[in-house]
N, C-alpha and C positions, 0 to 999 in steps of 0.2 A: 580789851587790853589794859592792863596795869601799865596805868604811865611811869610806875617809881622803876620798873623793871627797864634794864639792858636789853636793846634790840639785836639778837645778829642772825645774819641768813646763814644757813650749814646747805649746803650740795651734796648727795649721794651721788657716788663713783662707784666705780668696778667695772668687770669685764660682764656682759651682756649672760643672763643668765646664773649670777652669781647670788643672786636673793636681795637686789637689794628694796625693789617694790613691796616682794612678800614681807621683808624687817620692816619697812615705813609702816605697813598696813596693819600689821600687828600691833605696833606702836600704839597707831591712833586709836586701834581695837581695846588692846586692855587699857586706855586712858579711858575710854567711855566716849571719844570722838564721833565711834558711830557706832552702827546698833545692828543694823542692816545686813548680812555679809551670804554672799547667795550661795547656794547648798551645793556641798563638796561633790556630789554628783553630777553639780551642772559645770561648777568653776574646774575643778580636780585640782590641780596644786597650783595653780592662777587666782586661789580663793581668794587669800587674802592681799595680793597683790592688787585685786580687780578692784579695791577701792581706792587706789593709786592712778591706776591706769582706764580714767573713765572716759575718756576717748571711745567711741564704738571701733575703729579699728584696730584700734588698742587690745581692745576686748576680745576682737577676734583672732588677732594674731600673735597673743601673750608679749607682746614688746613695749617697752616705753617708747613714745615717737617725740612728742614733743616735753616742754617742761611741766611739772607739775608743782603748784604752791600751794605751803596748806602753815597754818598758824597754829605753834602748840607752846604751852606755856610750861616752864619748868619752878620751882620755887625761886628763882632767881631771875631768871631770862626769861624773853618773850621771844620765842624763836621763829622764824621763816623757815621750812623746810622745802628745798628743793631738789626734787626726782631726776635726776638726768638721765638721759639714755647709755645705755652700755656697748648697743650693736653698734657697728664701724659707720653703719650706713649715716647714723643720727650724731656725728662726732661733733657736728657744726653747733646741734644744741648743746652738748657737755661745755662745749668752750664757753657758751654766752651763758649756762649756769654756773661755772665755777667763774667767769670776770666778775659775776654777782656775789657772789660768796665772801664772809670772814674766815669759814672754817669747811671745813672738809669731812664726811665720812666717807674712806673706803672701806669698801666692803671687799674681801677676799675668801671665794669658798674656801673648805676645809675639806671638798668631797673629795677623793682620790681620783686622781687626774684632771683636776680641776689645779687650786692652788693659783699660785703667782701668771697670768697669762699677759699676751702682750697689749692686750687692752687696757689690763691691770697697769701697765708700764708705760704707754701711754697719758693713761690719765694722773698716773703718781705725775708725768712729768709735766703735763699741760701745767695741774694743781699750781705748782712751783714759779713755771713761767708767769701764769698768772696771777701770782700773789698772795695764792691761799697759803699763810703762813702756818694755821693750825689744823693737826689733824688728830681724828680717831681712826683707829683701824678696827672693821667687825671684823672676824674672821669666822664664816658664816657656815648654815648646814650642818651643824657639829653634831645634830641628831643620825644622819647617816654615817659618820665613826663610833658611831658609840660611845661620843661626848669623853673620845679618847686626848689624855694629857700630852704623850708624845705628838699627836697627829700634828696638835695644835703648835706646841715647842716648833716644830721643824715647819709651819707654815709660817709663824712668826718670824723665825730667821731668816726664811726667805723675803719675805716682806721688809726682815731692817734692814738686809742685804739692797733692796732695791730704793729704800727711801734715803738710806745713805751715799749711794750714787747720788741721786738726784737732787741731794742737799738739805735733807730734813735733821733736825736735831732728832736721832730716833728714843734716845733716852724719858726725853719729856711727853713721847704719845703712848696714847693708850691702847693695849691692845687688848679688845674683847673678845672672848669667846662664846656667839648665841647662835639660836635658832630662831629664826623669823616663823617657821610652819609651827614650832611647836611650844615658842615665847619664852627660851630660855634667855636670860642675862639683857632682855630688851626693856622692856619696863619693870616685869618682876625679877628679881633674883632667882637662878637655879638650884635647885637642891642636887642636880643631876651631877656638878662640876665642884666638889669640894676641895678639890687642888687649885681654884682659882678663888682669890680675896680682893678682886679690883672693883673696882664700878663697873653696874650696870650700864646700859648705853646710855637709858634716858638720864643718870646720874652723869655720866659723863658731860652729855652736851647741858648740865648744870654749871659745869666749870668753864663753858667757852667764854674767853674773854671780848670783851668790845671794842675795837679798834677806834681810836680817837677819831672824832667826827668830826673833820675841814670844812667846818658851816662858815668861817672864813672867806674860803675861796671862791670863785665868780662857779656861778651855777653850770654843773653838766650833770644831764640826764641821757643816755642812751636809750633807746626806746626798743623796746622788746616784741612791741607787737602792739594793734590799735581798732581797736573797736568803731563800730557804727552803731546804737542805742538808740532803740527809739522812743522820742520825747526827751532824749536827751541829750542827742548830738555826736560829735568826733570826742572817744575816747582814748585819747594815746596810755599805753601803761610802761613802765620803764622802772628803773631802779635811779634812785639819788647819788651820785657820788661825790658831786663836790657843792656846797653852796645849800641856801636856802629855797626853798618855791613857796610862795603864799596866793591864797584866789585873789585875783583883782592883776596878779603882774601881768605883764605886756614880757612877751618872751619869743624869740628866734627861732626855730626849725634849721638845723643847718646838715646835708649842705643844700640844700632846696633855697633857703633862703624866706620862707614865709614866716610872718608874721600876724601873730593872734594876741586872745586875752585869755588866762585862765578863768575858769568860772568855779568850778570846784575840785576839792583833791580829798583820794578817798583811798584807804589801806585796809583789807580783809572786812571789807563792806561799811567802814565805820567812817565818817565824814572826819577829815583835821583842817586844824587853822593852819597848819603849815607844816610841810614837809623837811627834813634833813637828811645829810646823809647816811645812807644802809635802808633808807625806807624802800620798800616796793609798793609803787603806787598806781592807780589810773587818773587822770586827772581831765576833765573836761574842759575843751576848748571852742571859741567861739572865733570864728575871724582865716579857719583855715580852713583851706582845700583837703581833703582826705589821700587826694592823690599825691600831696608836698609835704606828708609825714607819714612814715614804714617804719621796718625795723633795719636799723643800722643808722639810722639817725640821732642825733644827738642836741637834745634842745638848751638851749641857754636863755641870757638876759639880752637882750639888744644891746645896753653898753658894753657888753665882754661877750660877742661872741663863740662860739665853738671854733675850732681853725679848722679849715677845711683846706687841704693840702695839694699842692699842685707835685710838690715831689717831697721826699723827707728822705733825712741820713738816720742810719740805724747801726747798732752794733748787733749782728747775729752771728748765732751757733749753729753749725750744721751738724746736726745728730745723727743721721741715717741720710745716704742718696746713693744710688747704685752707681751714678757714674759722676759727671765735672758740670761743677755750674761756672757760667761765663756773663757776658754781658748780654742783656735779651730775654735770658732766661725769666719768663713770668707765671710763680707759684700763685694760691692765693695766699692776701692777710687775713687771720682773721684777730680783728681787735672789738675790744666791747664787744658791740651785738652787732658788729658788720664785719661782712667778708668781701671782700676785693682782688681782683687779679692785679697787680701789680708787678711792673718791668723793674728789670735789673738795669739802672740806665749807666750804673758806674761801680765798682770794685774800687773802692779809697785804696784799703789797704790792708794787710792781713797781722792778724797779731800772735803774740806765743800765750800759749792760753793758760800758764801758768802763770806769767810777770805783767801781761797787759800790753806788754812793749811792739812795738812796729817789727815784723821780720820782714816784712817783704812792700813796696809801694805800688799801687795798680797791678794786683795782677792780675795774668790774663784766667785763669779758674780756680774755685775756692771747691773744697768738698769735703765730704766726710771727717767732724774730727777738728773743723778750722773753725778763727772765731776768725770776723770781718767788719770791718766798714765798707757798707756797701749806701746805695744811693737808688731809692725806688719812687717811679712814677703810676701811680696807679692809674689803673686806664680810665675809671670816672670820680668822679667827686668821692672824696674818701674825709669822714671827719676823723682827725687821729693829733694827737697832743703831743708835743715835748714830754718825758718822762718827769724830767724836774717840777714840770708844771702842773702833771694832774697823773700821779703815776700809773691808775687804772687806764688811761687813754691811751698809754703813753708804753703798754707792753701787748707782743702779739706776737700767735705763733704763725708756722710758715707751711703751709700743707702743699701738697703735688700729687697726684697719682694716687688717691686715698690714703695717703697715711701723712703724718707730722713727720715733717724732713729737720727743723729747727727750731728757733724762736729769737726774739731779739727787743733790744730796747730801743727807743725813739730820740735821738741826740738833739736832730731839730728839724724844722721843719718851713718852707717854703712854701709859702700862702698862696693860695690864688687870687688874681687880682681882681676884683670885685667890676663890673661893666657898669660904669655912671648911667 
């Protein structure tokens, strides 16, 4: 890695099926990433996805299941690429690849009857809730139109048509028009598309910019997932958000509560003297149980710990619900890299969602279309932040019944009281 180089992680979106493994693998293909890519009569058009999706069930059943990272460098940036799932089943990983994310690629076919889908709508929305402020859009497949200009025109508008719902400046992003099977507009430039003069993709994600890094604030790391190595111990791996980590600290596990020592920290196999935020790391610990850090945990420093919440007040939107939510009512959260069932224990207050202002004081059900202050007790230990204080912690959307019902921000939050 080029240390002079700008770090940022980009997440692949889109609707399940839309290309967007077969574009990453291409990518990596014409960079010279890999060499390897197994014959079109074994893969069929899973080829060059199947270097994305190296999971063996993966392999068998053409789907992204879980996340995938992979490190590629541009003339400028040193990029994190992460693969998120498209099918509905895998929405829990899209959430915890995009809370990771600076920037965003959606992908949207261009196949006929394909286009804009509600997966697509979806994830434009999570993107938002979550934070990902920057986006490209691929608008993908464009070898099955015949690398037609209207096709594209009229998937793009559809596309501004939804990212302007959803609150994206759509003037400022980019929309590309490739092929991932057949490498148009992905690393090399198309000769097929002479009505298009914009960036390639991989020139695009040259311009993603770096979101200033809070190496200020007290350390949180949400943990993603954790390893057992042998000869070398309990490896938790997690993304930096807020603060510093260097080998030698003494750091908190919360909401478990254990405490260990780092031994070492390590990013796309290369050893560092210390971590910051946007890095994805594993880092090796000594001093913990395997069983008192998972994924949904979120480690800190012992003098500032993580909050671990006995109840928290939030402002939410409710986007979709077929019927009335009341007191009782228990969706899941999902924040960072944890999901939680969480009660409705109180309805503050419902507001006008143009002005902000108070319409209504407790009432008795909020739905479709309302913003709220409401009051959630989640049924176990939940690490989740005030927003003012760490604002990746600090936002989460609201799922029920398979699909995203809302989303909301975290006003404060009511600590659990620690047992002397």
């Amino acid at each position: 890695m080029s240390s002079k180089k700008e770090h940022v992680n980009v997440v692949l979106a889109g609707h399940v099926d839309h290309g967007k493994s077969t574009m990453l693998g291409r990518l990596f293909y014409d960079m010279g990433k890999v060499k390897d890519l197994p014959p079109e009569e074994e893969a069929g058009s899973f080829r060059f996805a199947w270097l994305c999706d190296r999971l063996k069930e993966e392999r068998s059943r053409g789907l992204t299941i879980d996340l995938f990272h992979e490190a590629i460098e541009t003339p400028h940036k040193y990029i994190t690429v992460i693969d998120a799932p498209g099918h509905a089943d895998f929405i829990k990983n899209m959430i915890t690849g995009a809370s990771q994310a600076d920037a965003a690629i959606l992908v949207i076919s261009a196949k006929r009857g394909e286009g804009v889908q509600e997966q697509t709508r979806e994830h434009a929305y999570l993107l938002k809730v979550l934070g990902v402020n920057q986006l490209i859009v691929a608008i993908s497949k464009m070898d099955t139109v015949d690398y037609s200009k209207e096709r594209f025109e009229e998937i793009k508008e559809e596309a501004m048509e939804l990212l302007r719902q959803v609150g994206y400046p759509v003037d400022k992003i980019p929309f590309i028009p490739v092929s991932g099977w057949v490498g148009d507009n992905v690393y090399k430039r198309s000769d097929k598309m002479p009505w298009y003069d914009g960036p390639t993709l991989y020139e695009a994600l040259d311009t993603v910019s770096t979101p200033p890094k809070p190496v200020d604030k007290p350390l949180r790391i949400p943990i993603q997932d954790v390893f057992t190595i042998t000869g070398v111990g309990l490896v938790p791996v997690g993304r930096v958000v807020t603060g510093v980590l260097k080998p030698g600290d003494k750091i908190i596990v919360e909401p478990t509560g254990a405490v260990g020592e780092v031994r070492s920290i390590e990013m796309h196999h290369k050893r560092l003297d210390k971590a910051e935020p946007g890095d994805n790391i594993g880092f090796n610990v000594k001093g913990i149980e395997k069983k008192l850090v998972y994924r949904g945990c979120v480690v800190g420093h012992p003098d500032n710990p993580p909050t671990v919440a006995e109840e928290f007040t939030a402002q939410i939107v409710i986007t979709r619900h077929p019927t009335a939510i009341s007191v009782g009512y228990t969706p899941v959260i999902h924040v960072h890299t944890a999901h939680m069932a969480s009660k409705i224990i109180e309805i503050v207050d419902k507001r006008d969602p143009r002005t902000g202002q108070v319409i209504e004081k407790n009432p008795s059900f909020i739905k479709k279309g309302d913003i709220a202050i409401v009051k959630f007790r989640p049924i176990r230990p939940l690490v989740i932040e005030r927003r003012q204080d760490f604002d990746q912690l600090g936002r989460f959307a609201i799922r029920d019944m398979g699909m995203t019902i809302g989303a909301g921000i975290v006003l404060d939050v009511k600590k659990v009281e620690k047992k002397r």
